[in-house]
Backbone as XML, in Angstrom:
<?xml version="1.0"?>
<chain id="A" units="angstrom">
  <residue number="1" name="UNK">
    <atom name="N" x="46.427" y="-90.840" z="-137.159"/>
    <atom name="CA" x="45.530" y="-91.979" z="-137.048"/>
    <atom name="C" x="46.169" y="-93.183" z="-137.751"/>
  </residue>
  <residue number="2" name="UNK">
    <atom name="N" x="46.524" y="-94.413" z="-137.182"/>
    <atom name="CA" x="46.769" y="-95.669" z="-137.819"/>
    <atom name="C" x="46.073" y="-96.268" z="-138.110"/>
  </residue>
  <residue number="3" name="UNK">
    <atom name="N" x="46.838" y="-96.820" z="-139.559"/>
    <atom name="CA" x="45.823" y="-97.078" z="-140.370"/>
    <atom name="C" x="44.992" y="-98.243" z="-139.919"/>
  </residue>
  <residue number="4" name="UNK">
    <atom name="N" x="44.012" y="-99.089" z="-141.118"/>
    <atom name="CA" x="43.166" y="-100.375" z="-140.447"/>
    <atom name="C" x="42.703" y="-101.328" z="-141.777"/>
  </residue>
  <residue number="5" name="UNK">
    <atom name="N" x="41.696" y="-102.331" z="-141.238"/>
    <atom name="CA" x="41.741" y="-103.284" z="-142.796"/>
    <atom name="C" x="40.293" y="-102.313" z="-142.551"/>
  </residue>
  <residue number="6" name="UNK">
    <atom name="N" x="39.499" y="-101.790" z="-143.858"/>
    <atom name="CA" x="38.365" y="-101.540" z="-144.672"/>
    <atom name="C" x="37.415" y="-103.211" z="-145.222"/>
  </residue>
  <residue number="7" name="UNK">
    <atom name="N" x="36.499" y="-103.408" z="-144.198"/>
    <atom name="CA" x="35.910" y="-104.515" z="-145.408"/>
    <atom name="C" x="34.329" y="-103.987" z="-145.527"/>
  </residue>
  <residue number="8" name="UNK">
    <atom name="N" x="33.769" y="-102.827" z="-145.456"/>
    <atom name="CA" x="32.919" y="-102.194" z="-146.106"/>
    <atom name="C" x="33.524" y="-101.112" z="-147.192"/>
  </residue>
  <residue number="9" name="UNK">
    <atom name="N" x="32.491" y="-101.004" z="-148.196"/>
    <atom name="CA" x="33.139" y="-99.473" z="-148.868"/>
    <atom name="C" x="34.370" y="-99.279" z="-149.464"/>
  </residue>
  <residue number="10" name="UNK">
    <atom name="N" x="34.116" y="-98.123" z="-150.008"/>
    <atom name="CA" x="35.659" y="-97.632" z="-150.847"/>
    <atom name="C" x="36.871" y="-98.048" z="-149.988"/>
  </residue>
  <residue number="11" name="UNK">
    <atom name="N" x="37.882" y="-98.354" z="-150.237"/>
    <atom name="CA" x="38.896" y="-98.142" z="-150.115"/>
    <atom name="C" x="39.972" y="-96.724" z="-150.137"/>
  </residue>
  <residue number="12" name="UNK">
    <atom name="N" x="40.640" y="-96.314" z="-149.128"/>
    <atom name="CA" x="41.114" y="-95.313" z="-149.446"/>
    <atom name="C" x="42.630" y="-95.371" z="-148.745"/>
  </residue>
  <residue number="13" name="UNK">
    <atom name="N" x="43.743" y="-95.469" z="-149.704"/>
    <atom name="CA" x="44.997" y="-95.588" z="-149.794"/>
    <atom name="C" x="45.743" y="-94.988" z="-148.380"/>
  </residue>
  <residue number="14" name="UNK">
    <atom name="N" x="45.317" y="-93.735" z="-147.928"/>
    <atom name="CA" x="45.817" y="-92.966" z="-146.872"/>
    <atom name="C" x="45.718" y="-93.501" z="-145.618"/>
  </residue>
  <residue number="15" name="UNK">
    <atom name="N" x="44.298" y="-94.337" z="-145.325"/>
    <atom name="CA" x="43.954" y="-94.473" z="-143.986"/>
    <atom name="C" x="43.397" y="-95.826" z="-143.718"/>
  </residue>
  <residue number="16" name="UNK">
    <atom name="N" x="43.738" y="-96.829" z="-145.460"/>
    <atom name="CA" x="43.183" y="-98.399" z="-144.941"/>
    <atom name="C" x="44.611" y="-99.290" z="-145.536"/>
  </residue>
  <residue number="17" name="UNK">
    <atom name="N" x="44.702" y="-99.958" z="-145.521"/>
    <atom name="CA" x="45.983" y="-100.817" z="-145.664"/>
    <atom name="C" x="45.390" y="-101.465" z="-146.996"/>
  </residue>
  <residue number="18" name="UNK">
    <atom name="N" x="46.333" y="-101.518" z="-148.108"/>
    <atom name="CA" x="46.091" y="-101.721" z="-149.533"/>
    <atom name="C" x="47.268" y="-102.395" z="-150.126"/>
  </residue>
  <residue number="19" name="UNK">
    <atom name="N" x="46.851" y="-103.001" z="-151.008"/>
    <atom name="CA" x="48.206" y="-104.002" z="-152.131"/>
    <atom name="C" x="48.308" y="-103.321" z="-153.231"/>
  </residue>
  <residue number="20" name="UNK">
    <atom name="N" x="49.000" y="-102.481" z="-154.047"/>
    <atom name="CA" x="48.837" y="-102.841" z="-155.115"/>
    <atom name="C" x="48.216" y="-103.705" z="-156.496"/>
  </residue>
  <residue number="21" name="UNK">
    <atom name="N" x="47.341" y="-103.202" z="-156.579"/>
    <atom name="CA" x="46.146" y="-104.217" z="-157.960"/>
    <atom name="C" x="47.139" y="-104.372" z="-159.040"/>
  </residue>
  <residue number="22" name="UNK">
    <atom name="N" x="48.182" y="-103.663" z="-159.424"/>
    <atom name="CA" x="48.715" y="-104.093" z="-160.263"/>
    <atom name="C" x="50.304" y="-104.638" z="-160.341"/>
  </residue>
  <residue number="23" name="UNK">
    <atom name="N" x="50.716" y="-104.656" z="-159.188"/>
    <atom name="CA" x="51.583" y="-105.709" z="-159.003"/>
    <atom name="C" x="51.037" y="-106.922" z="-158.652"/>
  </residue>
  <residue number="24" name="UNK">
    <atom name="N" x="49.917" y="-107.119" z="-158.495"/>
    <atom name="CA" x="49.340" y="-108.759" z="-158.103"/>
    <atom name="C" x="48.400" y="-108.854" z="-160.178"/>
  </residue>
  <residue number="25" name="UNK">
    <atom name="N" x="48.434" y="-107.945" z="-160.528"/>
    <atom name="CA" x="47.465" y="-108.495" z="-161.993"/>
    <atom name="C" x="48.289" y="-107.345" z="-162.897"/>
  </residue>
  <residue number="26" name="UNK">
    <atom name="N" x="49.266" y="-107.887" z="-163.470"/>
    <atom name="CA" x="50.462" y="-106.857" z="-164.170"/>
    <atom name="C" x="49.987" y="-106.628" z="-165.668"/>
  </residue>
  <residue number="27" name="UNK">
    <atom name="N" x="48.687" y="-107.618" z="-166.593"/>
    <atom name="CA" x="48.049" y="-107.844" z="-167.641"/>
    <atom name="C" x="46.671" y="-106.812" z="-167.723"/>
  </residue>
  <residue number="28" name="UNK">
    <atom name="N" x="46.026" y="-106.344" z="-166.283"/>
    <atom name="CA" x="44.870" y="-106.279" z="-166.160"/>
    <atom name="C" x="44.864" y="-104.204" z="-166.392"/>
  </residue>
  <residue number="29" name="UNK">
    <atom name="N" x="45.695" y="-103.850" z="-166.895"/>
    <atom name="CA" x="45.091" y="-102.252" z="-167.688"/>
    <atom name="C" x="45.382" y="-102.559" z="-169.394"/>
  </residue>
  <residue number="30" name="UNK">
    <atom name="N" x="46.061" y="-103.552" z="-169.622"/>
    <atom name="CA" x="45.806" y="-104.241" z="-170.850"/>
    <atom name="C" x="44.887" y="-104.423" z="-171.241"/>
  </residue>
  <residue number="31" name="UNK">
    <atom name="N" x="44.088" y="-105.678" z="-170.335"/>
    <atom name="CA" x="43.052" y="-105.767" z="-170.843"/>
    <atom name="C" x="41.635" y="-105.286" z="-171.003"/>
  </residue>
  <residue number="32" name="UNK">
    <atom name="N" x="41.454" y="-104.002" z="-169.971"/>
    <atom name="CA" x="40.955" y="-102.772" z="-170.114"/>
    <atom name="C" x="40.653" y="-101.929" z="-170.918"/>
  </residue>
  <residue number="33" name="UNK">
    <atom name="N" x="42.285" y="-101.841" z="-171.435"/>
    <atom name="CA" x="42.756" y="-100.866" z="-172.332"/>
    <atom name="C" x="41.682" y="-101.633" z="-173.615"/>
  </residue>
  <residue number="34" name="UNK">
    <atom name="N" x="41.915" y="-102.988" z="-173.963"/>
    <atom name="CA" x="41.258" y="-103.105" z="-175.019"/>
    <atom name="C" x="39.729" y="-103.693" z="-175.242"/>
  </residue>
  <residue number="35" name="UNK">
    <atom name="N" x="39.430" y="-103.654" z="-173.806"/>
    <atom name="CA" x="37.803" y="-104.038" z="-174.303"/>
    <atom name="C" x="37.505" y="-105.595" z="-173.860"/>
  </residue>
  <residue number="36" name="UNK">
    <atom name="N" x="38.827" y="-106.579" z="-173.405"/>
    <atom name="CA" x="38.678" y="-107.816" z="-173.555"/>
    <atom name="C" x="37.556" y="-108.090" z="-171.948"/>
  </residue>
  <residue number="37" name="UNK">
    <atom name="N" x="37.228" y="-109.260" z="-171.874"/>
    <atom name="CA" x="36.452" y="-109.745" z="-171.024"/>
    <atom name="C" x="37.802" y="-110.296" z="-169.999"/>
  </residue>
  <residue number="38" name="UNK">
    <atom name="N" x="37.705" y="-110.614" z="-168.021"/>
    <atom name="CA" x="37.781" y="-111.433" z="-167.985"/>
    <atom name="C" x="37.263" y="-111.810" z="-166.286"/>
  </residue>
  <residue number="39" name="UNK">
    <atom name="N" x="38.177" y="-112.515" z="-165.699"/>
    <atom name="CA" x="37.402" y="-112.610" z="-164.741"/>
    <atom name="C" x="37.893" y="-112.197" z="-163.994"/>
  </residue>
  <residue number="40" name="UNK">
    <atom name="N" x="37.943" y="-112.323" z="-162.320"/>
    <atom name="CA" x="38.697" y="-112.362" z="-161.084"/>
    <atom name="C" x="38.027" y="-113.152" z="-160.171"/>
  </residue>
  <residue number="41" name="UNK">
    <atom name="N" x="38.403" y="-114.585" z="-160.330"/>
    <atom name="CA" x="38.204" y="-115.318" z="-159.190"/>
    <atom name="C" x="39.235" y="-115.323" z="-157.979"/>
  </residue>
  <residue number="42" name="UNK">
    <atom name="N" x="38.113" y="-115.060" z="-156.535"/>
    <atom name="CA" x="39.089" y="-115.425" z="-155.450"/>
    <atom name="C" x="38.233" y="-115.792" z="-154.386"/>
  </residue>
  <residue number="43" name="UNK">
    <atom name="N" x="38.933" y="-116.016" z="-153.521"/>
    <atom name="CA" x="37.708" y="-116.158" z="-152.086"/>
    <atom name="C" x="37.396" y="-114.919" z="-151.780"/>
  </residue>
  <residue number="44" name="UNK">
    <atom name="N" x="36.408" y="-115.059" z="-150.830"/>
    <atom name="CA" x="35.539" y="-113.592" z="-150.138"/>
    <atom name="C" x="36.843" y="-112.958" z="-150.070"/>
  </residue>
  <residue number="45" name="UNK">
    <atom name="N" x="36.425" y="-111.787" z="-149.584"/>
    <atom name="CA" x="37.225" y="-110.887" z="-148.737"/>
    <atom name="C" x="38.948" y="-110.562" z="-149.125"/>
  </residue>
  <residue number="46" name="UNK">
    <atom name="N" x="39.149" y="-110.998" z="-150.056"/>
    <atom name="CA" x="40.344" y="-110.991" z="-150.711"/>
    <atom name="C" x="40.932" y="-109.868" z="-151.665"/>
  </residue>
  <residue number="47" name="UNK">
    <atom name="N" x="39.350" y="-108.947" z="-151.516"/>
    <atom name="CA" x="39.916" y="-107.556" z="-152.609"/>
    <atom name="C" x="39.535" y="-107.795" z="-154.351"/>
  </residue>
  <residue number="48" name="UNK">
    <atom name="N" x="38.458" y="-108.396" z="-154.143"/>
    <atom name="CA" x="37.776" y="-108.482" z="-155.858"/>
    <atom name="C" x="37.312" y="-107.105" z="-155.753"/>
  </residue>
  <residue number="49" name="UNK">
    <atom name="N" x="36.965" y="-106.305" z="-155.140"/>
    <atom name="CA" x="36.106" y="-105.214" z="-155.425"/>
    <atom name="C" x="37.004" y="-104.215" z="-155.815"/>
  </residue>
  <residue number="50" name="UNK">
    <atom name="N" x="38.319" y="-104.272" z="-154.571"/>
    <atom name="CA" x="38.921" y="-102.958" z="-154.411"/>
    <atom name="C" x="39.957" y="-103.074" z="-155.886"/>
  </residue>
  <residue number="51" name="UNK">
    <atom name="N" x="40.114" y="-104.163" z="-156.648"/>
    <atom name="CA" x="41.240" y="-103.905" z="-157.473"/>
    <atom name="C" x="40.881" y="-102.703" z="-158.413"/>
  </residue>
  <residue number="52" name="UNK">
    <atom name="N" x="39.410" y="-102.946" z="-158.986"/>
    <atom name="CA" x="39.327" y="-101.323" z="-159.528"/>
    <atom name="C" x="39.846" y="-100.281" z="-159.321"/>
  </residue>
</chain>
């Protein structure tokens, strides 16, 4: 099955087409790691949800 874009729901690496969250935010298990606040501004549909 080839793959497709997901814009409901989980994301799932095998069967939807995905970026890397942390080659686009190389700071962001840092700041995780310590508790800090921050944001993620972008337009719609751009993958604010899926970087988790």
């Amino acid at each position: 099955m080839p793959r497709w874009f997901n814009t409901t729901g989980h994301c799932r690496a095998d069967i939807h087409y995905m970026l890397s969250p942390t080659s686009r935010l190389p700071d962001l298990e840092g700041l995780i790691a310590q508790e800090n606040y921050f944001v993620i501004h972008a337009p719609r549909q751009s993958g604010k949800t899926t970087i988790s």
